[in-house]
C-alpha positions, 0 to 999 in steps of 0.5 A: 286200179288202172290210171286215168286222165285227170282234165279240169273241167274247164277244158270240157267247158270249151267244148260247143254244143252241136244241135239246136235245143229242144224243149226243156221240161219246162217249155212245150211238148209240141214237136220242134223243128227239124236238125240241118242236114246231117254231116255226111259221116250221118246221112242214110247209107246209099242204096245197097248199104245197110243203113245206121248212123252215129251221132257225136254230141261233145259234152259241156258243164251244165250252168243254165237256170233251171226249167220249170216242172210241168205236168208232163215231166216233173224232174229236177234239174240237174244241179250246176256243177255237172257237165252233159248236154241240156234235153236237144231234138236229134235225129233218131236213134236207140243206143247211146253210151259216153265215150273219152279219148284215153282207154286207160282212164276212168270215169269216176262219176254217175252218168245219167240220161233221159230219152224221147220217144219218137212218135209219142213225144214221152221223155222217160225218166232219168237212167243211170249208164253203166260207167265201167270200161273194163271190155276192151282189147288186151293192152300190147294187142294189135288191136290197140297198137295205133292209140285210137282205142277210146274209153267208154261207157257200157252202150244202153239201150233205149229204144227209138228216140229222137231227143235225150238229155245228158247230165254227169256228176263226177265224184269229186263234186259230190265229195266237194273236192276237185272236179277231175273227168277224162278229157274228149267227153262226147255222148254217141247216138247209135242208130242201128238201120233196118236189117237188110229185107231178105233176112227180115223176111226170115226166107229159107234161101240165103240173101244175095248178093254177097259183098266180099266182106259178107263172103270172107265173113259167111265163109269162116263158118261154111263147114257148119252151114252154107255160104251165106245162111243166115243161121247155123242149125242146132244138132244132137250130141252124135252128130255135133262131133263132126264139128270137130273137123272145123278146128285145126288142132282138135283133140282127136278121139275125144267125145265130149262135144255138146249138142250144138245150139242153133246160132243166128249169124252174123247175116243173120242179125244184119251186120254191115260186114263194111264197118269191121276191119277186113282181117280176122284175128285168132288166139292159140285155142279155147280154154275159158268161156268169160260170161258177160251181161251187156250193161245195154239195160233189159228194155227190149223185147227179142224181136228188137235183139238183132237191132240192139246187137247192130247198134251194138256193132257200130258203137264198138266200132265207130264209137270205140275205135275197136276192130269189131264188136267185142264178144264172140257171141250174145245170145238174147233174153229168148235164149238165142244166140248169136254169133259175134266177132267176125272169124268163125263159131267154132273157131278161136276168135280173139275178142275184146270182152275181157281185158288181159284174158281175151287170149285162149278164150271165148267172150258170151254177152248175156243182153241185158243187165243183171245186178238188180234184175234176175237173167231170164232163165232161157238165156242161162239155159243158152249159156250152158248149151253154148259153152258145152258145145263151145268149150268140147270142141276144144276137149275143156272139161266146163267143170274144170279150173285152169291157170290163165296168163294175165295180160295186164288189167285193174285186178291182175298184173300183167304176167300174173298166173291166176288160177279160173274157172273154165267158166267164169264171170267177167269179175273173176279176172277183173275188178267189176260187177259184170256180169251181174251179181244175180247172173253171176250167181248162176254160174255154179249150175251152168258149170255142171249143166254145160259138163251133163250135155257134154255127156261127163 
């Protein structure tokens, strides 16, 4: 296991709390004043900007008396030894996730929240946030080279909110030992910002006008469609080998290219090309496809997926401290795709999905999470098409296993040879329930289905 900050509580106790409370179970459901004006880091984006914002709420031991149940909402209290935010009025928002200073440490704990929704008042009931911190950008990689990279929870989803409240039990407490936690505990509010109108529209012209980072961002992929689409078309098997042409060093001859999926862009799902870093960074080639569950929860519907990708985006960025969002592509319950890191589909993009193995592979989020609830089965579907197309381009067998180089994480030493699937979960190469034992179940038969469509 990776080593972790040990911080006494009484250093979190310092923290102050940021926004005036709102009612507790106990107290009225009437609405509650507005917050102050937002920091300017939280204002609406000016106009020209896709608008989101995040909001950083420090997180404090939780000692105050307990709220009275009422009808509306009948939860307990969160017992005094744990830390979090007592139920606050925030500005709106639907994703949250909990960050801390150190990548390296872990939160060892149970981390929970309630929500509530905007506009009906309901508070949801208590939801567990998956604690993990295993995406993340390989360790020595120029990614992580100047220490701002934060350890964090999986984001999670949970729709448009204007109230939550926090609590965290560390394990120590509920083992009656020392209460150790990592040090900097804030919880992040992610609002991801209406798409820009011309792709809500769905129109058949590409929107404009392009900024640079939309051009330099669009341009990665303009031999698969034109400047600026919102999408890149599915194609039959025939006509996907002239993708080939858009991968330096590709295996001449080969055939065993599947039929390319239809993949939504990046100015597709609305990405505001500003909040990345401008320069884009590739591995050598593609030889493993990692697949992933997002651990963001499975309550959205796929016309909220380009929001829950946006959000996604800003926490990565902004909450994470990474240079983009991590995987290179995602693809919805529906079974559509998406494009994710910046740099192009069909070119060797080094993500930050799965620590000590980003080089030489491609990272897939399946949204949602998978180790109680089965995947969707249009998104398994998806894997298989993606990978089949993905992985031939590069002239991988998806049935095939391969020795990858370890980069150093919680399972493998750095420098270990270890021996994978082409296809693999996230768990194969690190200590993990991603991407979920019902989705990782699926992976056998995605193996096989990827290896028919490339025509083996």
């Amino acid at each position: 296991m990776r080593p972790f900050l040990a911080t006494c509580l009484g250093a979190v106790c310092t923290a102050a709390l940021a926004l005036p409370l709102a009612p507790t179970a106990g107290a009225s459901a009437a609405p509650v004043a507005a917050p102050g004006p937002a920091p300017a880091a939280q204002r609406p984006a000016p106009s020209g900007e896709l608008p989101g914002s995040t909001q950083s709420l420090p997180v404090a031991v939780l000692g105050a008396p307990a709220p009275r149940p009422d009808a509306r909402d009948a939860t307990p209290a969160p017992a005094p030894q744990s830390l979090g935010l007592p139920a606050r009025a925030v500005r709106p928002f639907s994703l949250l996730g909990v960050v801390w200073d150190d990548a390296a440490a872990e939160l060892r704990g149970r981390v929970q929240v309630r929500t509530r929704a905007t506009g009906s008042g309901d508070w949801s009931g208590w939801r567990d946030v998956q604690v993990h911190n295993d995406d993340a950008p390989d360790l020595g990689s120029a990614e992580r080279r100047n220490g701002a990279v934060r350890g964090s929870t999986a984001p999670l989803w949970v729709g448009d909110s204007d109230a939550v409240q926090l609590r965290i039990t560390p394990d120590a407490v509920r083992h009656r030992a020392r209460a150790v936690l990592p040090g900097g505990l804030r919880l992040e509010l992610v609002a991801p910002g209406e798409a820009p109108g011309a792709v809500r529209a769905a129109p058949a012209d590409p929107p404009a006008p392009l900024t640079s980072e939309d051009t330099a961002a669009s341009a990665a992929n303009t031999k698969l469609a034109p400047l600026g689409a919102t999408e890149i078309p599915a194609l039959d098997q025939a006509a996907s080998l002239a993708d080939l042409t858009a991968v330096e060093g590709a295996p001449p001859g080969h055939t065993y290219v599947g039929p390319r999926p239809r993949i939504v862009t990046r100015a597709g799902w609305g990405a505001d090309e500003q909040l990345r870093e401008k320069a884009f960074t590739y591995t050598r080639t593609v030889r493993a496809a990692f697949v992933h569950h997002s651990g963001s929860g499975n309550d959205y519907d796929c016309a909220e997926a380009p929001a829950l990708i946006r959000a996604m985006y800003r926490f990565h960025v902004k909450s994470n401290h990474w240079r983009d969002i991590g995987y290179n592509f995602l693809i919805d319950r529906c079974g559509t795709v998406y494009e994710g890191r910046a740099g192009g589909v069909a070119k060797p993009v080094m993500g930050a999905h799965t620590l000590g193995f980003n080089s030489d592979s491609t990272g897939i989020a399946v949204l949602g999470t998978f180790t109680d609830d089965e995947p969707p089965q249009p998104a398994v579907e998806a894997i298989a098409r993606l990978t089949a197309w993905k992985l031939g381009l590069y002239s991988v067998d998806p049935r095939a296993t391969i020795k990858m180089l370890s980069g150093g994480g919680n399972r493998f030493p750095k420098g270990t040879k270890v021996p994978l699937h082409v296809i693999s979960g996230h768990r194969d190469g690190f200590t993990t329930d991603c991407p979920g034992v019902h989705l990782y179940d699926k992976l056998a038969a995605t193996r096989r289905a990827a290896a028919s469509l490339q025509g083996r």
